[in-house]
C-alpha positions in Angstrom: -42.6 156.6 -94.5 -43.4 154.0 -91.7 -41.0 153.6 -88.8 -41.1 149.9 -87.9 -42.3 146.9 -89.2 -46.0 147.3 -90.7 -47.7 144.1 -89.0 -45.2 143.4 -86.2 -44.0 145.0 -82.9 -40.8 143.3 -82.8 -37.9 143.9 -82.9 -38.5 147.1 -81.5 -37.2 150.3 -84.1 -35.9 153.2 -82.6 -34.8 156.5 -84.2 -32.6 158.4 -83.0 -31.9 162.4 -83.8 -29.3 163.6 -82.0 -25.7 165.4 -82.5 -27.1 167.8 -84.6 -28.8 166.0 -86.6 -32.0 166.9 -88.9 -34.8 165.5 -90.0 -37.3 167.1 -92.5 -40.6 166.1 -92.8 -41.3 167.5 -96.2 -39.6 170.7 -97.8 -42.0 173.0 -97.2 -42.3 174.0 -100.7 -44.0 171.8 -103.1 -42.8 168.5 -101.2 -45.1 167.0 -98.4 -44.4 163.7 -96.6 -45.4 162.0 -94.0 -44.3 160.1 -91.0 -46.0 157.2 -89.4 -44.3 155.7 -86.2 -46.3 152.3 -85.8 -47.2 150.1 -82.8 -44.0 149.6 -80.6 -41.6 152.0 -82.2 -40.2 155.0 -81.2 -38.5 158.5 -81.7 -36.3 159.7 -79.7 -34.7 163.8 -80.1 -32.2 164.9 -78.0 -28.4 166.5 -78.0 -28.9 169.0 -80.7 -31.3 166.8 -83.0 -33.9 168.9 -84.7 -37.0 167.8 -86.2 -39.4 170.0 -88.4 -42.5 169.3 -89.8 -43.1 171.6 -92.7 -45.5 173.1 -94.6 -48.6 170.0 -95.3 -46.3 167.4 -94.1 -47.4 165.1 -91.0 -45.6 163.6 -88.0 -48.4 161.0 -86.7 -48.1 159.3 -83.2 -49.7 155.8 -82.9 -50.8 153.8 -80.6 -48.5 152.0 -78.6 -45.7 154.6 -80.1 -43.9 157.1 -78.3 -42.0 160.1 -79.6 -39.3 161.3 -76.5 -38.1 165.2 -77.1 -34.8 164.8 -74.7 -32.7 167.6 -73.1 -31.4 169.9 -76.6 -34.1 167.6 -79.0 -36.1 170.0 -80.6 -39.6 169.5 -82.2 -40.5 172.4 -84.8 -44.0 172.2 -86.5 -43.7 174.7 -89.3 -46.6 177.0 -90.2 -48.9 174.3 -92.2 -47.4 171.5 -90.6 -49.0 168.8 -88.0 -47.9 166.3 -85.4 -50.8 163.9 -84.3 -50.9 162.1 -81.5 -53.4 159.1 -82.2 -55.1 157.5 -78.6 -52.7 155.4 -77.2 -50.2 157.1 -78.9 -47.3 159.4 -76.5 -45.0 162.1 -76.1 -42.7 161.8 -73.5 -41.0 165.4 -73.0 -37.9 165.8 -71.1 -36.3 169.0 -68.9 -34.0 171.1 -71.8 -36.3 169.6 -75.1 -38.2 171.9 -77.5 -41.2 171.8 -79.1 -42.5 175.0 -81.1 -45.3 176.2 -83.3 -44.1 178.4 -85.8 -47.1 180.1 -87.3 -50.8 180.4 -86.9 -51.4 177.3 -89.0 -49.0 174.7 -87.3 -51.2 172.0 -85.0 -50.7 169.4 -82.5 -53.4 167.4 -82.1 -53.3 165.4 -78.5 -55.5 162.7 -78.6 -52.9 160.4 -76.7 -50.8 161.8 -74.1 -48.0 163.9 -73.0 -45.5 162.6 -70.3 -43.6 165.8 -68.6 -40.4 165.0 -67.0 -39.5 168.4 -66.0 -38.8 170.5 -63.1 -40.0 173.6 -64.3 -43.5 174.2 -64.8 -45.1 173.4 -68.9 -45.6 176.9 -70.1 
């Protein structure tokens, strides 16, 4: 799936996962997907929204797109799953959001960057 138009910036697509929503990214079982969130677009988690990568399924970052994990947005990469985050590409993580690795196998790549907007220290 790509989030936004393919060859254009404009106008700007945002999604938003919030009160309690969920979004898979593949089933973990025998279905993979993947998500590409192109130049301009965005993601945005917060208020109980839950995304999970699963098991060979890929959340990629791009550049000039931003993912934003907001206060009770939670980002789960399930054992086998992967969030990349192309150069140019950005997190922007927010006081009260989530993001967990569940299993030896579950990656985030960084090769864009991470915005903290916390008060408490990134642990």
């Amino acid at each position: 799936m790509h989030l936004g138009h393919v060859c254009e910036t404009t106008p700007k697509v945002v999604l938003n996962i919030n009160n309690n929503a969920l979004m898979n990214i593949g089933d973990g079982n025998t279905r993979t997907a993947s998500v590409l969130v192109q130049e301009g677009h965005e993601i945005e988690v917060n208020n109980n929204g839950n995304i999970y990568v699963k098991n060979g399924s890929t959340l990629k970052i791009t550049e000039g797109s931003k993912l934003m994990i907001k206060n009770g947005g939670s980002l789960i990469i399930e054992n086998g799953g992967l969030l990349l985050v192309e150069e140019g590409g950005q997190i922007d993580f927010y006081e009260g959001g989530n993001i967990a690795l569940n299993g030896e196998n579950a990656k985030l790549v960084l090769d864009g960057k991470i915005h903290l907007y916390e008060k408490e220290p990134f642990t």
